[in-house]
C-alpha positions as CSV (number, residue, x, y, z in Angstrom):
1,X,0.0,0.0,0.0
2,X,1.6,3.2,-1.0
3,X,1.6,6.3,1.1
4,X,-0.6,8.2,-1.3
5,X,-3.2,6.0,-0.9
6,X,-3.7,6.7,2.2
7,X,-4.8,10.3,1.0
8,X,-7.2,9.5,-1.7
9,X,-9.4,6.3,0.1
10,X,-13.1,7.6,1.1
11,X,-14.5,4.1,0.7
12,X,-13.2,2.6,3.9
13,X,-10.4,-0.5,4.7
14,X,-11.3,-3.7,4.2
15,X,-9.5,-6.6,6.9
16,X,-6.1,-7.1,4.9
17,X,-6.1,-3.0,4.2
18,X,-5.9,-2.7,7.9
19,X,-3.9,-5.0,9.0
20,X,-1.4,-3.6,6.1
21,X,-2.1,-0.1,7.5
22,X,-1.3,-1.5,11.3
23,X,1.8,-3.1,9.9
24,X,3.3,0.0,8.3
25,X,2.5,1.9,11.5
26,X,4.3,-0.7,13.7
27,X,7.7,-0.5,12.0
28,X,7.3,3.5,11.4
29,X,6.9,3.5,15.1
30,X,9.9,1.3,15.9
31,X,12.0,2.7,13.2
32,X,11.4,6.1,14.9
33,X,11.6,4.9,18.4
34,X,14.8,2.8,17.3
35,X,16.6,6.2,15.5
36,X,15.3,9.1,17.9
37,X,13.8,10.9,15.3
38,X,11.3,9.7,13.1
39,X,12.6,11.2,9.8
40,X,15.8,9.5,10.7
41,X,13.8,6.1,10.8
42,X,11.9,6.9,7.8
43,X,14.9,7.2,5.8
44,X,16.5,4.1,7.1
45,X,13.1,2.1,6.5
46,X,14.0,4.2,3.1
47,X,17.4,2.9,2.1
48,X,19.2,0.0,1.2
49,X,20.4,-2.3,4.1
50,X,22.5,-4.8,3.5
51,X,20.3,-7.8,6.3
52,X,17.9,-7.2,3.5
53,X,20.2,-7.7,0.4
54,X,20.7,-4.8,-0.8
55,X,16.7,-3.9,-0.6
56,X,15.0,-1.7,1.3
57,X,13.6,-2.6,4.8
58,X,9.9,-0.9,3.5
59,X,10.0,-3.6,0.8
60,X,9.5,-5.8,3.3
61,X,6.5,-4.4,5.1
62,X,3.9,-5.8,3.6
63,X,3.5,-9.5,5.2
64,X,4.0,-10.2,9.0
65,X,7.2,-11.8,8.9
66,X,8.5,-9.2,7.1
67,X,7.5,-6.8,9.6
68,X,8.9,-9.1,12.4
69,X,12.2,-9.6,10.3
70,X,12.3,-6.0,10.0
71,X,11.6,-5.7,13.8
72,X,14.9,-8.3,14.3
73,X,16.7,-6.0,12.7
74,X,16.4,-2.5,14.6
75,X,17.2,-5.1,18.0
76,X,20.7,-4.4,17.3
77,X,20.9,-0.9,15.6
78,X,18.8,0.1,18.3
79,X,22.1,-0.9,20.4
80,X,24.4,0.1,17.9
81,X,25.1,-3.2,15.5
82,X,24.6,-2.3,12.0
83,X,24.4,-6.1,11.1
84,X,25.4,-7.2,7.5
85,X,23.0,-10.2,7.6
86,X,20.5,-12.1,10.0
């Protein structure tokens, strides 16, 4: 689900919409809780990271266990650990 869409639905979320929706907002939250700053977690959700192979960690966002994989992930930044792969 892109961002834009967000702007331009008057018709209501159906039951995978939301749970999309609630996924997105999960890792934004973490991302920004993770970096201190949201824009700084918006830009790394954003950019390349090599755990991902070379794609970005918002690629990932749509399915649970790409939200929990992304989730893994900031554990260790969050501490300091850019990890290369998981």
């Amino acid at each position: 689900m892109a961002i834009r869409e967000l702007q331009v639905r008057s018709d209501g979320w159906g039951c995978e919409e939301s749970a999309a929706l609630l996924r997105l907002a999960r890792v934004l939250a973490r991302a920004a809780e993770t970096f201190e700053d949201f824009d700084l977690g918006f830009a790394w959700l954003n950019s390349p990271v090599a755990a991902f192979k070379g794609a970005t960690s918002m690629s990932s966002r749509d399915k649970e266990f790409g939200v929990e994989f992304v989730m893994d992930v900031l554990g260790p930044v969050e501490h300091g650990v850019f990890p290369l792969c998981i």
